[in-house]
C-alpha angles and dihedrals in degrees: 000000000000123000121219118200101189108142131028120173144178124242134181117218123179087333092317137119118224128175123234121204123173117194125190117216111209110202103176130074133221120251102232120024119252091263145055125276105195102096089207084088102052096092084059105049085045090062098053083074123062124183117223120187104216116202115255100235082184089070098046089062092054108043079063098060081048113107122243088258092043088048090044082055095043094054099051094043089059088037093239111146110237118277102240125207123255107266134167113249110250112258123213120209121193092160151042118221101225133029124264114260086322122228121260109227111212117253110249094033116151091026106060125083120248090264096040115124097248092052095054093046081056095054093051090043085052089048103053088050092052088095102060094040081057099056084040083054100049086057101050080052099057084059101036107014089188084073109128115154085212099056089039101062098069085045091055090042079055092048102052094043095058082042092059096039086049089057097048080050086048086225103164101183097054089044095062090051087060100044141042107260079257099059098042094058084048092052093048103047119111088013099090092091087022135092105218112202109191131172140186114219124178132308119258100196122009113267112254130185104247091181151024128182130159133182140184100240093174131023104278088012113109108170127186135214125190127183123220124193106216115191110192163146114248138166127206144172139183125202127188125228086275095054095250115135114255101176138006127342152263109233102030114079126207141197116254125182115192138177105213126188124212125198144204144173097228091194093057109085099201089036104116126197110274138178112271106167151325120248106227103194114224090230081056102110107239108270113245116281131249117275107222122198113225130177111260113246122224097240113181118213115233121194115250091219094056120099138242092252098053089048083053091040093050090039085057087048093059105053100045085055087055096043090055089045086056098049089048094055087051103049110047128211127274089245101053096048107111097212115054134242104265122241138224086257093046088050086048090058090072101153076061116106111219139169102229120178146039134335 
């Protein structure tokens, strides 16, 4: 038995309120239930419904009135990782991009005796700027106290020869550990499809630090840059991927004169002196340029004196020559065909089976 509340009313009675209520007892059943029972709809009727999952504003609001240990709670009861606030990544620096008021080599060095004029005018020049490459000194001190610029110069000689090495072996890694991350991409490019040969000599003059400058870049980050003047006999050759020479050689030496420039973050305490940069003065001549192998063209000379109308006439020449040269490599001789031409008695037999034709 079903029962059926459809209608419910109010009425007043001597003064009282009674509830009526009618209720309406269905004894009888319908014959098919109110759905299908074929269950190949089912799918069907499950899609008509979607579940969405709405935000609860109400606990938002919440979760913001929560204290750091109640949200903290909150999070790792319902398994959500902590929202975390919006901060700049920490950047390292281990170098600078350009050197530090960079030294300007003489013009003439490396040429002039020792009491030439431009010498002297060197060693007076060296001599004004020994004060500030002092007071540069006495702060790299306070951070190496080993530090000696005499004693520096034969570790940076030593320096630049393994980078240089490193860079013929194409070890990267110990590359990197030689050069600034700026230097190290300089001293690679053009080399991916090249062989680079390069040699250390001998020294013509001992190396010397001609200059020493630091500065604080960041807050805490005090970095140093010494200049070391390097007089030598080198030797270096470039191939290219075919193994013909670009550039120098391997058996001529040749004297090279460089200004190179060593770095170090003195407020890092595991930073070491690599190689930044190289000072190429604006009076230094341009280095020889690269020799590139191309494929020689087949250029036809043509006669000044002749006309438009020969040039056309000999253009057309040549293409019909080539033309012909193409249609007899096509077609073959009679006589190298390796089937040969039928007869009128071979067309006769005709019950015969033959292979007539070309290869």
């Amino acid at each position: 038995m079903a029962l059926n509340l459809f209608r419910s009313g109010l009425s007043t009675t001597n003064n009282r309120h009674v509830l009526i209520t009618l209720i309406n007892i269905r004894t009888h059943f319908t014959k098919a239930p109110n759905h299908h029972t074929k269950p190949k709809w089912r799918p069907y009727r499950r899609a008509k419904v979607l579940d969405i999952d709405l935000p609860d504003f109400d606990k938002d609001r919440k979760l913001r009135s929560f204290t750091m240990a109640e949200q903290r709670e909150y999070f790792k009861r319902e398994g959500i990782p902590p929202v975390r606030t919006a901060e700049y990544k920490p950047l390292f620096i281990d170098a600078s991009t350009e050197p530090f008021e960079a030294y300007v080599p003489p013009e003439g060095d490396g040429k002039a005796t020792l009491m030439s004029r431009d010498r002297l005018n060197q060693f007076y020049t060296s001599l004004k700027k020994n004060l500030a490459t002092r007071k540069h000194s006495s702060t790299i001190r306070k951070h190496e106290p080993d530090f000696e610029p005499l004693l520096f110069a034969d570790i940076a000689q030593q320096k630049y020869v393994d980078a240089h090495q490193a860079l013929v072996s194409r070890d990267e890694e110990r590359l990197i550990q030689l050069v600034t991350p700026g230097s190290f991409a300089e001293m690679g490019r053009g080399l991916r499809y090249k062989t680079l040969r390069w040699k250390w000599i001998e020294e013509i003059e001992p190396s010397y630090v001609v200059a020493i400058k630091s500065g604080e870049i960041l807050k805490g980050m005090t970095m140093a840059q010494v200049t070391v003047r390097m007089h030598s006999k080198q030797t270096c050759a470039i191939y290219d991927r075919f193994g013909r020479l670009m550039f120098g050689s391997e058996t001529i030496p040749k004297d090279v004169l460089e200004y190179i420039v060593f770095e170090r973050v003195l407020t890092f305490p595991y930073s070491q002196w690599r190689v930044h940069s190289k000072i190429l003065p604006s009076w230094l001549p341009p280095s020889d340029p690269l020799l590139y192998t191309f494929e020689k063209a087949n250029i036809k000379l043509i006669d000044e004196g002749s006309s438009e109308d020969a040039i056309d006439d000999e253009k057309k020449r040549d293409q019909i020559n080539k033309e012909q040269e193409s249609v007899t490599r096509t077609i073959p001789a009679p006589n190298e065909l390796k089937t040969p031409i039928p007869t009128i008695s071979d067309i006769s037999q005709h019950h015969k089976k033959r292979t007539i034709g070309y290869t």
